[in-house]
C-alpha positions as CSV (number, residue, x, y, z in Angstrom):
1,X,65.6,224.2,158.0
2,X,66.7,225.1,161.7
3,X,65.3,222.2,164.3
4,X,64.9,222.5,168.1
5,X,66.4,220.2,170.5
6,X,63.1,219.9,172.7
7,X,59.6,218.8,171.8
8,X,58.5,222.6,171.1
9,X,60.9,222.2,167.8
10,X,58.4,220.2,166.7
11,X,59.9,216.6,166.4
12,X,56.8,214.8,168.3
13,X,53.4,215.8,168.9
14,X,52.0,216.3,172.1
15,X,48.6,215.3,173.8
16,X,46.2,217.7,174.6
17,X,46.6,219.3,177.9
18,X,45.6,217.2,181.1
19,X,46.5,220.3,183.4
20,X,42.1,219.4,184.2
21,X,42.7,216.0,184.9
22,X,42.8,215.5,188.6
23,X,39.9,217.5,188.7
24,X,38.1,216.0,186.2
25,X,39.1,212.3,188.1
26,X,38.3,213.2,191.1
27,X,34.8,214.4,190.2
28,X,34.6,211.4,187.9
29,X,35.4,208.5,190.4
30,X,32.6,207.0,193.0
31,X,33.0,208.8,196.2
32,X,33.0,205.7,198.2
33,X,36.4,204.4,196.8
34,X,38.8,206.3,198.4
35,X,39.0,208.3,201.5
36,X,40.6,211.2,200.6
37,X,41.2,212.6,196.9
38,X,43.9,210.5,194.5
39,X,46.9,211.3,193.6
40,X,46.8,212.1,189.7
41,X,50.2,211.8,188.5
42,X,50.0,212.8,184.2
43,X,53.3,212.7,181.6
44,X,52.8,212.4,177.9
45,X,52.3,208.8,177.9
46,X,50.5,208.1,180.9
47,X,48.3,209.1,183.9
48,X,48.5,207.2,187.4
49,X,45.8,207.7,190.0
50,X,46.3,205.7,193.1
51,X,44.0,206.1,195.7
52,X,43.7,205.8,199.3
53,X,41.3,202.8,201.0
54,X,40.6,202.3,204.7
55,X,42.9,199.9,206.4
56,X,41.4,196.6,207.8
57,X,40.8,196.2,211.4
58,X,43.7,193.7,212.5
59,X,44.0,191.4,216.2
60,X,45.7,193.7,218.5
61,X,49.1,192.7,219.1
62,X,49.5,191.7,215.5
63,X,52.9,191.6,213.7
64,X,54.1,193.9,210.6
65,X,53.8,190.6,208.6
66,X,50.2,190.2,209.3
67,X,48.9,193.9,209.3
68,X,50.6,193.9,205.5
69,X,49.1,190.5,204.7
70,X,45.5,192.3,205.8
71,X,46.1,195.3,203.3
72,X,47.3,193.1,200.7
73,X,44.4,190.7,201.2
74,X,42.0,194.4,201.5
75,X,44.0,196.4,198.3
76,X,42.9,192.6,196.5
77,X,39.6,193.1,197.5
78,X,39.4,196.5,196.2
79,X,40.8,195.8,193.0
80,X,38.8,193.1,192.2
81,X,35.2,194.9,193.2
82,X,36.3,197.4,190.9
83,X,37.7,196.2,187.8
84,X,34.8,196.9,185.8
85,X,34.4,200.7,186.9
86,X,38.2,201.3,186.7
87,X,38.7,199.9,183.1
88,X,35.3,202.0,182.1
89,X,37.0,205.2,183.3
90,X,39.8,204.4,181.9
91,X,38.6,204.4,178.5
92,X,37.0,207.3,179.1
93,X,40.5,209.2,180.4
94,X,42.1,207.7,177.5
95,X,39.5,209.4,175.3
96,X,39.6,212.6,176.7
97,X,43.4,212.9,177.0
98,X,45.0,210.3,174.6
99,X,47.0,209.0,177.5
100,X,47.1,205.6,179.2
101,X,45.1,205.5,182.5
102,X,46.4,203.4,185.2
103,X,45.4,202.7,188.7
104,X,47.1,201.6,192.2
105,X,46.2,201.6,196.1
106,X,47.8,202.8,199.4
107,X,46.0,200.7,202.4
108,X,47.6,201.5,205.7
109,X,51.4,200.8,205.3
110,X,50.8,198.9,201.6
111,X,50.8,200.6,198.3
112,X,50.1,198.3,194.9
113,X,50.3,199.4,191.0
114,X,48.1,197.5,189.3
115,X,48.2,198.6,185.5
116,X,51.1,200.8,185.0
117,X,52.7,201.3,181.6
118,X,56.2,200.0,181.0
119,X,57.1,202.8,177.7
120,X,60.2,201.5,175.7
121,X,62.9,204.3,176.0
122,X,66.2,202.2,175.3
123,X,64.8,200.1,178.2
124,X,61.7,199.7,180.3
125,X,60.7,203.3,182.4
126,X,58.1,203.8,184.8
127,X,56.1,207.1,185.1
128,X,58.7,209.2,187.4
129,X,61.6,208.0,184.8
130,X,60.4,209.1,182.1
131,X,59.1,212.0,183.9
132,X,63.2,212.9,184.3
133,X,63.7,212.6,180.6
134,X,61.3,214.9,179.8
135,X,62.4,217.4,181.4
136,X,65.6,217.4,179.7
137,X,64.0,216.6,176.3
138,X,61.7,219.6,176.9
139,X,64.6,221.9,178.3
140,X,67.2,221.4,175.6
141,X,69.2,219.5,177.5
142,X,69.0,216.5,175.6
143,X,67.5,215.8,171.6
144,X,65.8,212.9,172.4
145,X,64.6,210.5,175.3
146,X,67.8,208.1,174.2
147,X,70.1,210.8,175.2
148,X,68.7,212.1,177.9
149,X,69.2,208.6,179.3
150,X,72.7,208.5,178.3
151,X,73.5,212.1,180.0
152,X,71.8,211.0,182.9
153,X,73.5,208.0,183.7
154,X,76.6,210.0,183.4
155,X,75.4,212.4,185.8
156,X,73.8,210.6,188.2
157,X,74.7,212.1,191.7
158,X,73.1,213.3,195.0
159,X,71.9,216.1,193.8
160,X,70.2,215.4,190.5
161,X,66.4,215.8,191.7
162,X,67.7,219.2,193.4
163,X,69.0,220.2,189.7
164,X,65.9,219.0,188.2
165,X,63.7,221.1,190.3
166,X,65.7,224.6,189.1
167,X,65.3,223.5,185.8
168,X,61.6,223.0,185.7
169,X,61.4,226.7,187.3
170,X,63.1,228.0,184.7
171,X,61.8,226.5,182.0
172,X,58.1,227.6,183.3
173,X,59.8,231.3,183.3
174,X,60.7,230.8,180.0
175,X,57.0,230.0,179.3
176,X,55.9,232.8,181.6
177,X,58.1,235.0,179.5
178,X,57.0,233.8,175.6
179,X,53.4,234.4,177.3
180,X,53.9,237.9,177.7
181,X,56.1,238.6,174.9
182,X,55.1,240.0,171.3
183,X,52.7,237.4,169.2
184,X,54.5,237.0,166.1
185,X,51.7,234.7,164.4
């Protein structure tokens, strides 16, 4: 039996496809929450939106510590009005793409997670970690999460995100490629 080092070897399965899903949130959500479109943020695991509100009007002259007090005290606000709404569309995101649906908000110079997933991988990640792992999971790199997170703490260096970047374009050319290439089914 010959195994694969990333997922497509078939050791886990994957969710269907949210490559839709900032479309579908952004048509879903109440157009009077935020003022510009969310930022939709998908892995396997998880999918962030965080949306934009209006700053509150503050006193002229007033000081960093009180203009972040008023978002704080406004990004409350918001997430209180809405708790309802956001865990209703939740379950429907979690429905439609067997992911986790969590929520934050930028407000001027403030930006607040409010129901992020902490996924056990050796130790507590947030999305953009586990985002990194992935990648090498996906790529070869690494056979599982647990040593992905071993070869990057070895390799941790200035230009890691850089690397990253070049490996993600080659692995979509390696999709592209398999695409065009003879079906074999």
């Amino acid at each position: 039996m010959q195994r694969g080092w990333g997922r497509r070897g078939g050791q886990q399965p994957e969710p269907p496809s949210a490559d839709d899903a900032a479309a579908w949130i952004g048509g879903r959500l109440p157009d009077e929450w935020f003022i510009e479109p969310p930022t939709v943020t998908v892995d396997r695991d998880e999918i962030v939106i965080v949306g934009t509100i209006p700053p509150p009007e503050v006193a002229e002259g007033a000081t960093d510590a009180e203009r972040a007090a008023a978002e704080q005290g406004r990004i409350s606000r918001f997430r209180e009005d809405t708790r309802d709404a956001r865990i209703g569309i939740a379950q429907q995101i979690e429905h439609k793409y067997q992911r986790s649906a969590s929520w934050g908000t930028t407000c001027g110079g403030s930006t607040e997670l409010f129901t992020t997933q902490s996924v056990p991988v050796m130790t507590r990640l947030r999305q953009p970690e586990r985002t990194v792992l992935d990648t090498l999971v996906d790529s070869g790199v690494a056979r599982s999460r647990s040593d992905a997170l071993a070869w990057c703490v070895r390799l941790v260096g200035e230009h890691a995100e850089s690397w990253l970047d070049e490996l993600r374009d080659a692995m979509s050319g390696v999709d592209r490629l398999r695409r065009q290439g003879p079906d074999l089914s």
